[in-house]
C-alpha positions in Angstrom: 42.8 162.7 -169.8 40.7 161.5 -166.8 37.8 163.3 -168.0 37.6 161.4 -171.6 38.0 158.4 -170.0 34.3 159.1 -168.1 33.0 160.7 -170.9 33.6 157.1 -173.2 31.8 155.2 -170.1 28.9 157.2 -170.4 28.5 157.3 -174.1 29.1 152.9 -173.6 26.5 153.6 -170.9 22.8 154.6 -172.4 21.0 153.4 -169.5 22.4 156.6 -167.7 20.5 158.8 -170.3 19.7 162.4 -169.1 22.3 162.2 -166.1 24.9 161.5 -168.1 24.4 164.2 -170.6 24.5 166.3 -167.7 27.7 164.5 -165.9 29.5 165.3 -169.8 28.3 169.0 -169.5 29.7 169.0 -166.0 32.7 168.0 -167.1 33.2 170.1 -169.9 32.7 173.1 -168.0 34.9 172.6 -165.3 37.9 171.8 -167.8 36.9 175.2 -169.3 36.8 176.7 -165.7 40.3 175.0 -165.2 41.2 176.7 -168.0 40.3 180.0 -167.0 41.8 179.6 -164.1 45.3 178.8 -165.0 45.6 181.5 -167.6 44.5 183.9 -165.3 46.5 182.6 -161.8 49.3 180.0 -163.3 48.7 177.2 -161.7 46.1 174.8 -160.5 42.6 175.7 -159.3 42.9 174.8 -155.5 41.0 172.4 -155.3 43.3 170.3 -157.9 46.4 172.1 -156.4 45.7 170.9 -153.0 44.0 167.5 -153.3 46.0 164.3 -152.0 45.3 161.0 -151.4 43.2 160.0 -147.8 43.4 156.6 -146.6 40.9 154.6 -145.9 41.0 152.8 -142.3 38.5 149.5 -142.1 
């Protein structure tokens, strides 16, 4: 999971302090929104469903 992955940055990261105790929470509620949102619609929030890839032109 994506989300762990940020969440062990931040906890090897104490200089980001207060914002990232607040990034974690972030996190943690939107997997519990995600959540909600898949039991109650079957699939994806839409902004997960319908994300893709841009490209970046220099």
């Amino acid at each position: 999971m994506r989300g762990a992955v940020v969440e062990d940055i931040i906890d090897r990261l104490p200089q980001t302090g207060d914002k990232g105790i607040y990034l974690k929470q972030q996190l943690k509620d939107k997997l519990v929104e995600h959540r909600q949102y898949i039991n109650k619609h079957g699939q994806d929030m839409p902004e997960i469903r319908n994300w893709k890839w841009e490209l970046i032109h220099e």
